[in-house]
VOLUM-656503 format. One line per 4 residues: number of its first residue (from 1); their letters; for each residue x, y, z of C-alpha. Coordinates in nm, 4 decimals. Example, Ala and Ser with C-alpha at 12.3 -4.5 7.8 and 13.67 -1.06 7.14 Angstrom:
1	as	1.2300,-0.4500,0.7800  1.3670,-0.1060,0.7140
END
This chain:
1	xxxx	0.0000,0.0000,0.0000  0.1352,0.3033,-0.0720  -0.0206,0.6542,0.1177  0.0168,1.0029,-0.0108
5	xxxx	0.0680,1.2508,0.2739  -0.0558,1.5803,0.1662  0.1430,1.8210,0.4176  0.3969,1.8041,0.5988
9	xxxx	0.2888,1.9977,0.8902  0.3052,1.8337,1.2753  -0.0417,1.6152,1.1537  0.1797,1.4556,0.8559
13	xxxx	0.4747,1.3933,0.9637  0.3210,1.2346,1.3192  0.1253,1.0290,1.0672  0.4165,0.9113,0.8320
17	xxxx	0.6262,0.7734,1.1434  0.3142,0.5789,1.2792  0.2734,0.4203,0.9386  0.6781,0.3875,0.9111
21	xxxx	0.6600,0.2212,1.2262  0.3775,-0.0410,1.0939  0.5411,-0.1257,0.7834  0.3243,0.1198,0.5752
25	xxxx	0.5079,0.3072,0.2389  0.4114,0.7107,0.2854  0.5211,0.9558,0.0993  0.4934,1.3394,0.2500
29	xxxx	0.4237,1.6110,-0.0545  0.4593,1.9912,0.1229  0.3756,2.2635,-0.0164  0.6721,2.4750,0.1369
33	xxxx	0.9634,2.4921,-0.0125  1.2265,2.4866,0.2818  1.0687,2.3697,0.6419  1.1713,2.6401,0.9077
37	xxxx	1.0699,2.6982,1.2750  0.7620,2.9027,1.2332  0.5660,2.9980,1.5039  0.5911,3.0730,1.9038
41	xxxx	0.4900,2.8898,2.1856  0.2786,2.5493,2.1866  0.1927,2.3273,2.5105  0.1968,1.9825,2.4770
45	xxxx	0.0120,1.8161,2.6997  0.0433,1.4744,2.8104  -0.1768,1.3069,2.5521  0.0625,1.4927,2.3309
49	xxxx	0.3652,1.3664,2.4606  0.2265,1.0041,2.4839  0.1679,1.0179,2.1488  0.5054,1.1990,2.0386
53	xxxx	0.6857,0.9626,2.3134  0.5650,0.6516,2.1232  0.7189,0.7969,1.7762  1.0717,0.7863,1.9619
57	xxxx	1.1000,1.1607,2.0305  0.9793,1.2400,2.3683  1.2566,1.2523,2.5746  1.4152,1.5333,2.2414
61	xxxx	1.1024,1.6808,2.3343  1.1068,1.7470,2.6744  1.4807,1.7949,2.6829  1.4056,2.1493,2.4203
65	xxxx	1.0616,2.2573,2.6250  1.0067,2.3624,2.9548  0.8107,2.1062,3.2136  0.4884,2.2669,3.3515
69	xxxx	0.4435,2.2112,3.7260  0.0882,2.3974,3.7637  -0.1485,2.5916,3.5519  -0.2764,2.8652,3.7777
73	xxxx	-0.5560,3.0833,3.6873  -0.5775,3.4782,3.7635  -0.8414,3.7645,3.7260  -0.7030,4.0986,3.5919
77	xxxx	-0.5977,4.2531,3.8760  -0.3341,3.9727,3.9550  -0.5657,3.7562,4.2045  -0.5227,3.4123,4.2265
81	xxxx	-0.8506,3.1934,4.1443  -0.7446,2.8271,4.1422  -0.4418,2.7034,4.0613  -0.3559,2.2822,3.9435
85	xxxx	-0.0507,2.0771,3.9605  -0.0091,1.9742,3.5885  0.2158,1.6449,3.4146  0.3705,1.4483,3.6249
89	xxxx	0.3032,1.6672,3.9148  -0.0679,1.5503,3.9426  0.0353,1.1976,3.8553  0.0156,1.1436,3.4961
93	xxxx	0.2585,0.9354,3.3498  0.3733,1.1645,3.0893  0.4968,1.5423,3.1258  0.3297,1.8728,2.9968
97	xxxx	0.5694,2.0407,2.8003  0.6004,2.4210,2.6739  0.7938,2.4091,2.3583  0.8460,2.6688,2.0374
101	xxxx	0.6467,2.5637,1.7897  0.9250,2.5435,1.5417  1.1506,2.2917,1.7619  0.8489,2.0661,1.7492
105	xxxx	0.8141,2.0994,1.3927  1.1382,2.0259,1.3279  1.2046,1.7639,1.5708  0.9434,1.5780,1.3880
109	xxxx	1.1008,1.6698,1.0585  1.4343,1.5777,1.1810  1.3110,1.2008,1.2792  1.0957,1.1551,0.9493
113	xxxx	1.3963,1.2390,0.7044  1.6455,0.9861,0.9705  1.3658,0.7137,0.9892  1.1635,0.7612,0.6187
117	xxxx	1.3127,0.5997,0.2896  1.5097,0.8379,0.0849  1.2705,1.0901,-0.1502  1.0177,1.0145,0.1171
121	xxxx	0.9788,1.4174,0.1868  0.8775,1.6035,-0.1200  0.8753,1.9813,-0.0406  0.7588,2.2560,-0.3023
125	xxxx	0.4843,2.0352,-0.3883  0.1800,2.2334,-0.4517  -0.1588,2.0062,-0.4006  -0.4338,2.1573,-0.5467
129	xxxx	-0.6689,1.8531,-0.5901  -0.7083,1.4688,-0.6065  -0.9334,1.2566,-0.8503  -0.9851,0.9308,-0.7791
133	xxxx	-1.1145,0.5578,-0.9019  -1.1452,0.2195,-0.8260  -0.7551,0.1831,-0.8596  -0.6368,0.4709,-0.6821
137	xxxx	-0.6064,0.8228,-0.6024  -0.4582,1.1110,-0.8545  -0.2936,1.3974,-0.6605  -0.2833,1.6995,-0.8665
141	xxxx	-0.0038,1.9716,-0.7785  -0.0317,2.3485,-0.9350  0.3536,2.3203,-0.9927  0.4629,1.9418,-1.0434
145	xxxx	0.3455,1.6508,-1.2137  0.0804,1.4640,-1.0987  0.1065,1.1138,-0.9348  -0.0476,0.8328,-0.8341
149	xxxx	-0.1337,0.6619,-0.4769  -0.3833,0.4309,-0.2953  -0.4800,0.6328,-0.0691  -0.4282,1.0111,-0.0065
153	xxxx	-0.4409,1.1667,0.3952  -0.5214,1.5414,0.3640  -0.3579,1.6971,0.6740  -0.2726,2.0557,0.4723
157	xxxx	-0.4287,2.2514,0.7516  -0.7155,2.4970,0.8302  -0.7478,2.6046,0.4585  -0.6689,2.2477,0.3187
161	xxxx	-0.7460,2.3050,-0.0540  -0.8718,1.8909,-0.0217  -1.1295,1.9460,0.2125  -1.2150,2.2575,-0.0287
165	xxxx	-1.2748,2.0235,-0.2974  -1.5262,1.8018,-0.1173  -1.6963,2.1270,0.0830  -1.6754,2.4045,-0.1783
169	xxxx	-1.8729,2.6263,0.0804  -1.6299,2.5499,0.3534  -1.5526,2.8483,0.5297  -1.3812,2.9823,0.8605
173	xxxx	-1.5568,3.1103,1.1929  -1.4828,3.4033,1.3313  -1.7154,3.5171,1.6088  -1.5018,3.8521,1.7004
177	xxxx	-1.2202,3.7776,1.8811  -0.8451,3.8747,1.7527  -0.5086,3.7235,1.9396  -0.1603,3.8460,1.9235
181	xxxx	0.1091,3.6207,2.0150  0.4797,3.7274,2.1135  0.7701,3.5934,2.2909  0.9667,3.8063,2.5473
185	xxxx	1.3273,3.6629,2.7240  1.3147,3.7759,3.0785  1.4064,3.6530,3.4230  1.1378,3.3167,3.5277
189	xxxx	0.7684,3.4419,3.6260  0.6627,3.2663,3.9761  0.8452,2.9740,3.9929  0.9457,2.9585,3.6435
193	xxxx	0.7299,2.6516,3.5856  0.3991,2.7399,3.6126  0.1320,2.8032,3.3139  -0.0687,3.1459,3.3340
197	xxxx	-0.4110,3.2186,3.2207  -0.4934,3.5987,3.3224  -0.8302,3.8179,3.2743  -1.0997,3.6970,3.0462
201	xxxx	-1.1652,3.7605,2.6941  -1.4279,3.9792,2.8109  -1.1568,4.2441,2.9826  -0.8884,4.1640,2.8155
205	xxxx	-0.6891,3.8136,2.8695  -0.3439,3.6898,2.8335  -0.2213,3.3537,2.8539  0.1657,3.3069,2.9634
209	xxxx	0.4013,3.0232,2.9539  0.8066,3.0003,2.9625  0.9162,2.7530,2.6378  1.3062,2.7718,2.6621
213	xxxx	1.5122,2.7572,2.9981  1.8268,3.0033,3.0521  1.7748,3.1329,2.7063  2.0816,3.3765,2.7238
217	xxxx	2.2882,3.2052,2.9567  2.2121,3.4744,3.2074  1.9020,3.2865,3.3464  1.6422,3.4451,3.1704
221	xxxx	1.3664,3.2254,3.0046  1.1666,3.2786,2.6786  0.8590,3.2802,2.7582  0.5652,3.2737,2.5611
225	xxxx	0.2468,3.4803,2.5447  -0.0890,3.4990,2.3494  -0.3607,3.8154,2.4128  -0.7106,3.7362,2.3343
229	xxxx	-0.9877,4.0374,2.2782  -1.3530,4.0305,2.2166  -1.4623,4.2538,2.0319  -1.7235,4.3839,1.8198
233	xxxx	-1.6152,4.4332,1.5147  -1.5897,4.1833,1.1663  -1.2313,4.2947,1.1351  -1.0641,3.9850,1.1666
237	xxxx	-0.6397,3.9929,1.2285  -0.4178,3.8626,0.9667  -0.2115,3.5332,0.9834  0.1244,3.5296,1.1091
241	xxxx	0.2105,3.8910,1.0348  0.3610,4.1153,1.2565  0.1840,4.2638,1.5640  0.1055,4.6181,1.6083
245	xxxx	0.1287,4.7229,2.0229  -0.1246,5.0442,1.9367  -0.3993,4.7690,1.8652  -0.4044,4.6155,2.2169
249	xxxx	-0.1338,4.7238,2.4488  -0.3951,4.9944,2.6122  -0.5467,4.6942,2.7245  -0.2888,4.5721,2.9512
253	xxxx	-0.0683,4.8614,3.0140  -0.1953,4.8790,3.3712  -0.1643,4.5367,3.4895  0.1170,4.5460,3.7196
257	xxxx	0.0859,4.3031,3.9544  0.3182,4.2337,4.2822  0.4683,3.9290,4.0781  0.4612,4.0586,3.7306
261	xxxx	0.4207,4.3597,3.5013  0.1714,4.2491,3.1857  0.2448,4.5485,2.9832  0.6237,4.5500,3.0485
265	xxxx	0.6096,4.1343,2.9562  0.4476,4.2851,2.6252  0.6870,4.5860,2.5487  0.9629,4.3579,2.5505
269	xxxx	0.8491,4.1196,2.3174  1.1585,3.9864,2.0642  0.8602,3.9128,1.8210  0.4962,4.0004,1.8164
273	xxxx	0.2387,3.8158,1.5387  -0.1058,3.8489,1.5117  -0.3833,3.5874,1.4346  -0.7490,3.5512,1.4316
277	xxxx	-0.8853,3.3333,1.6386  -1.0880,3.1016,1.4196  -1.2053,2.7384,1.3948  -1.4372,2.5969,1.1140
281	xxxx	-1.7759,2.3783,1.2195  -1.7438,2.0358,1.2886  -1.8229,1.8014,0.9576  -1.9453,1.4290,0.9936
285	xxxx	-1.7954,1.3280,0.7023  -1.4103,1.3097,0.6661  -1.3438,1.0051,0.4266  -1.4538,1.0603,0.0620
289	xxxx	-1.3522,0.6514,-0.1173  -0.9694,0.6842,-0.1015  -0.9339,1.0370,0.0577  -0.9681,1.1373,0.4340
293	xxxx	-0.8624,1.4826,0.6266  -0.6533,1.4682,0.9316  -0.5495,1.7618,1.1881  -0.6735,2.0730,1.0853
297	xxxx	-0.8105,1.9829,0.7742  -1.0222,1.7751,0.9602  -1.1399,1.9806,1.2706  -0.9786,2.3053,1.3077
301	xxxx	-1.0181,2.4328,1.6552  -0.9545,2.7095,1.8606  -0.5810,2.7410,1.9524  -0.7370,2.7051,2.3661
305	xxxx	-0.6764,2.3776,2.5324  -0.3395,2.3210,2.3674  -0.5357,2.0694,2.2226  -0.4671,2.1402,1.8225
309	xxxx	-0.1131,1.9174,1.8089  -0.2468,1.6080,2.0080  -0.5568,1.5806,1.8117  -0.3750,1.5912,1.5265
313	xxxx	-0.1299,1.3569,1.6670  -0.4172,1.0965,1.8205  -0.5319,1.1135,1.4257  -0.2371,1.0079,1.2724
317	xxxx	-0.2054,0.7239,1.5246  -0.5652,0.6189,1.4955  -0.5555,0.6046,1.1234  -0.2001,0.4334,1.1019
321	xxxx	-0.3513,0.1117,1.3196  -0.6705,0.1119,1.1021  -0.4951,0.1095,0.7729  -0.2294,-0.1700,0.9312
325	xxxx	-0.5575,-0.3619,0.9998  -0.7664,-0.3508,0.7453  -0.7126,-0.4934,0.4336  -0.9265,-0.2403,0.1966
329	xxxx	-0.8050,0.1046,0.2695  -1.0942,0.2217,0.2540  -1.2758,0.0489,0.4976  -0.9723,0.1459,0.7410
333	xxxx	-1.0549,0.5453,0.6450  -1.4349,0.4948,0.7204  -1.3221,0.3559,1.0457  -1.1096,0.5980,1.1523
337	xxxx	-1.3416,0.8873,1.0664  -1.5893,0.6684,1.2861  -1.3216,0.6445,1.5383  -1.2485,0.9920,1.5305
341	xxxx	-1.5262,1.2314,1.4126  -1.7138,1.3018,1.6801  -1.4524,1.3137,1.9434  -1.2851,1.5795,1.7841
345	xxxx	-1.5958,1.7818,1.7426  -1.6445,1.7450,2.1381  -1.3064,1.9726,2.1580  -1.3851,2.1761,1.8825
349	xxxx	-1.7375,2.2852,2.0775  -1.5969,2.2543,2.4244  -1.3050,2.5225,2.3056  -1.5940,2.7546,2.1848
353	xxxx	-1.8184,2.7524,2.4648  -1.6459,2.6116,2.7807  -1.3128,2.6177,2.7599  -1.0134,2.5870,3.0284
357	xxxx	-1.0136,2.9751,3.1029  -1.4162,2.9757,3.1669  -1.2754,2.9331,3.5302  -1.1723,3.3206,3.4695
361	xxxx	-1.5104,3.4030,3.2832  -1.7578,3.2422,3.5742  -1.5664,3.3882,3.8542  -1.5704,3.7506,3.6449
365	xxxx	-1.9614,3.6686,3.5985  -1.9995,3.6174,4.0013  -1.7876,3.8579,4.0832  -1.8233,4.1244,3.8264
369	xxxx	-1.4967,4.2667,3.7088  -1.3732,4.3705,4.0613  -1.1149,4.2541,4.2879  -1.2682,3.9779,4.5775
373	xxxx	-1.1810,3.9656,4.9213  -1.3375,3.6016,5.0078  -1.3686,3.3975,4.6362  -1.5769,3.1112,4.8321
377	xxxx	-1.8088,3.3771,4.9032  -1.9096,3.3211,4.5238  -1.7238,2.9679,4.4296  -1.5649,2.7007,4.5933
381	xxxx	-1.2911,2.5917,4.4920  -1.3998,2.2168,4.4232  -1.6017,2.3814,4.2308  -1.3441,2.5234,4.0048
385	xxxx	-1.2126,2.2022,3.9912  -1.4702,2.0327,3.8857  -1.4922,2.2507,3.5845  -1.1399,2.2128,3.4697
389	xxxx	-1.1985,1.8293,3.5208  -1.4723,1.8381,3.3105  -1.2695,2.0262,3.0319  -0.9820,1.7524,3.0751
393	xxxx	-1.2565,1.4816,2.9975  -1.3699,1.5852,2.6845  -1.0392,1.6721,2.5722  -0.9107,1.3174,2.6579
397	xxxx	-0.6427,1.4090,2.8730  -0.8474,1.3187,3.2300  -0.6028,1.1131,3.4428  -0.8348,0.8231,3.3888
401	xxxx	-0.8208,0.8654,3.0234  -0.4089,0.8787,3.0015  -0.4054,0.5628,3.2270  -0.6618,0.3495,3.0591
405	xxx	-0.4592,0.4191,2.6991  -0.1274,0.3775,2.8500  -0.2794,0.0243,2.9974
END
C-alpha cells in the first residue's frame, strides 16, 4: 500500500512515522519549499507527549521545552482563582511540556527524514486537488506533475485546498475575537514553571508560559504569550504577520501586579504576530472513497486547550492502526473517521463555549470585574475544579483517560 501525505505539517509527519513504524510506504508532498521553525509557543500536553513519546521523540522533546508544574488561573488585577498541579506533578505518566512551535516541527522533521526511505519528503509540492477511481487516487499539484497513490491523507491545515474540494462552501468562523502572540526573554515568572491564564476575553486576557530555559545564559527564560480580545467588530487579524502594540497594548498597560508587570512582559516582546482566532464547524464526514482529512483539515479548533497538536497527533495514530488492519483502505478510512469524528468535534465545541479559562469568565460573571476579598463567598474551589476536570474529559487528557490508553 502506498499513502500520499498531503502536508507536511506536525499532523503529517506524526502520521508518516506511525505508518513507518507499521510497515506502511508514505510519501509526505509539502507545499513549502524549505521547512523552518515558524511559530511561538505550543503546550503539549500529556496526551501529546504520549503520542510523540511513542514515535521515539519524547525525551528530544522534553529535553528542548520547559516542564509545567501547575497551571494557575488569575483575574485581571493579579488575584489568584485556582491554581492545578499539571504532568507528572498531578500523577500522569507523561509530562506537559512548553515548547516553540518550530523545535516541534522540526524535531518531527528531523526524525521523518532519519527514519523515512530516501525521496520520502517532497517539499515545493503544490496540491491543489485529487481525482480518484477504483484503482487509486490522482494527486494533482499546481507546480509538479501529478502522481499516483492508494490512498491520499489530507492533513494541509485549516485552509486544506482537499477538504475545499469536497466542501466548496467550507468556510472559517470568526465570532469577534483577535489574538496576538509574542515571545519576550526575561528573568522566570513565579516559579518559572507554572502556566498562566490571566483576565478573560471579556476584559482583556493573556495567557503566559516560559518555552526555553536560561535562554541567554544569564538565566532568563523565553517565555511565551498569546492576548485574546472580544470585540465587536468583523475585522478579523491577519495570519502570522507582525503585531502592532497600538492595537491592544492599552489593554494591559496597567496590569502590574506584585509578581509581574503584563504590559512590560508585552513591550519587551523579541517578536509580536497576530492571528485571528478562528475554527471551522465540525463536519461528519471526513473520508470521501480513497481520501480522508486529518489535523486541521479535519477539525480546526480554537488554539485554547493546547489541544490542536495532540488531536492531530491521536489522528495520525488512529488512522495508522486502522490502515495496518484492514485490508481495503478504505474500509480502514471509514473507520477511523468513525473512530475519530465526533470526538474531535467534542473539543472543537468545548473550546468555543467552555473552555479551560471559563474558570476566569464564571468567577468575572460572580464577581463582576472587581477585585474579591473572600472567592468562596461566590465559588468554591472544588467547584473550580470540577470545571477544569470536566474540560480535561472531553479533551481526553483526564487522568483516567491517560491511564486506561497507557494500559
Amino acid at each position: 500500500m502506498e499513502v500520499a501525505i498531503i502536508g507536511g505539517g506536525i499532523c503529517g509527519l506524526s502520521l508518516a512515522l506511525n505508518l513507518r513504524q507499521r510497515g506502511i510506504v508514505a510519501r509526505i508532498y509539502e507545499r513549502a519549499a524549505e521547512i523552518k521553525p515558524l511559530g511561538v509557543g505550543i503546550t503539549l500536553l500529556p496526551h501529546a507527549m504520549r503520542e510523540f513519546t511513542a514515535l521515539g521523540i519524547g525525551d528530544e522533546l522534553f529535553k528542548a521545552g520547559i516542564e509545567n508544574r501547575e497551571s494557575a488561573f488569575f483575574n485581571r488585577f493579579g488575584q489568584l482563582i485556582y491554581k492545578e498541579k499539571r504532568g507528572k506533578f498531578a500523577g500522569y505518566q507523561y509530562p506537559e511540556v512548553g515548547i516553540h512551535r518550530g523545535t516541534l516541527h522540526l524535531t518531527l522533521y528531523e526524525a521523518a527524514k532519519a527514519k523515512l526511505p530516501a525521496g520520502a519528503i517532497a517539499l515545493d509540492h503544490d496540491c491543489v486537488g485529487v481525482d480518484q477511481d477504483d484503482g487509486g487516487v490522482t494527486v494533482r499539484f499546481s507546480n509538479r506533475d501529478s502522481l499516483r497513490a492508494d490512498v491520499a491523507i489530507a492533513c494541509d491545515g485549516i485552509n486544506s485546498p482537499i477538504r475545499k474540494q469536497f466542501y466548496p462552501r467550507d468556510k472559517l468562523a470568526f465570532a469577534g475575537i483577535n489574538t496576538w502572540r509574542g515571545v519576550t526573554r526575561r528573568k522566570p515568572i513565579l516559579d518559572g514553571r507554572t502556566y498562566m491564564r490571566v483576565g478573560s476575553i471579556r476584559t482583556g486576557k493573556i495567557v503566559i508560559y516560559p518555552i526555553v530555559d536560561d535562554v541567554d545564559g544569564d538565566g532568563r527564560q523565553l517565555v511565551n504569550w498569546m492576548a485574546e480580545i472580544q470585540g465587536d467588530s468583523p475585522d478579523q487579524n491577519d495570519w502570522n504577520k507582525p503585531g502592532n502594540l497600538a492595537d491592544f497594548l492599552s489593554i494591559y498597560e496597567n496590569w502590574r501586579f506584585d509578581w509581574l508587570d503584563v504590559g512590560q512582559l508585552i513591550r519587551d516582546a523579541d517578536q509580536i504576530l497576530e492571528y485571528p482566532m478562528v475554527d471551522k464547524d465540525p463536519i461528519d464526514t471526513w473520508t470521501f472513497g480513497r481520501v480522508t482529512l486529518a489535523g486541521d483539515a479535519a477539525h480546526p479548533m480554537y488554539p485554547r486547550g493546547s489541544n490542536g497538536a495532540a488531536q492531530a497527533a491521536i489522528d495520525a495514530r488512529t488512522l495508522a492502526e486502522l490502515l495496518r488492519s484492514n485490508s481495503d483502505p478504505r474500509d480502514a478510512l471509514k473507520a477511523y473517521e468513525a473512530a475519530r469524528a465526533q470526538p474531535a468535534a467534542k473539543v472543537v465545541h468545548t473550546n468555543r463555549e467552555f473552555p479551560p479559562d471559563f474558570i476566569n469568565i464564571k468567577v468575572e460573571e460572580l464577581v463582576g470585574d472587581r477585585p474579591f476579598d473572600d472567592l468562596d463567598q461566590f465559588i468554591t474551589q472544588d467547584e473550580l475544579k470540577d470545571l477544569s476536570e470536566n474540560y480535561k474529559k472531553i479533551a481526553g487528557f483526564a487522568l483516567s483517560d491517560i491511564s486506561a490508553r497507557q494500559g
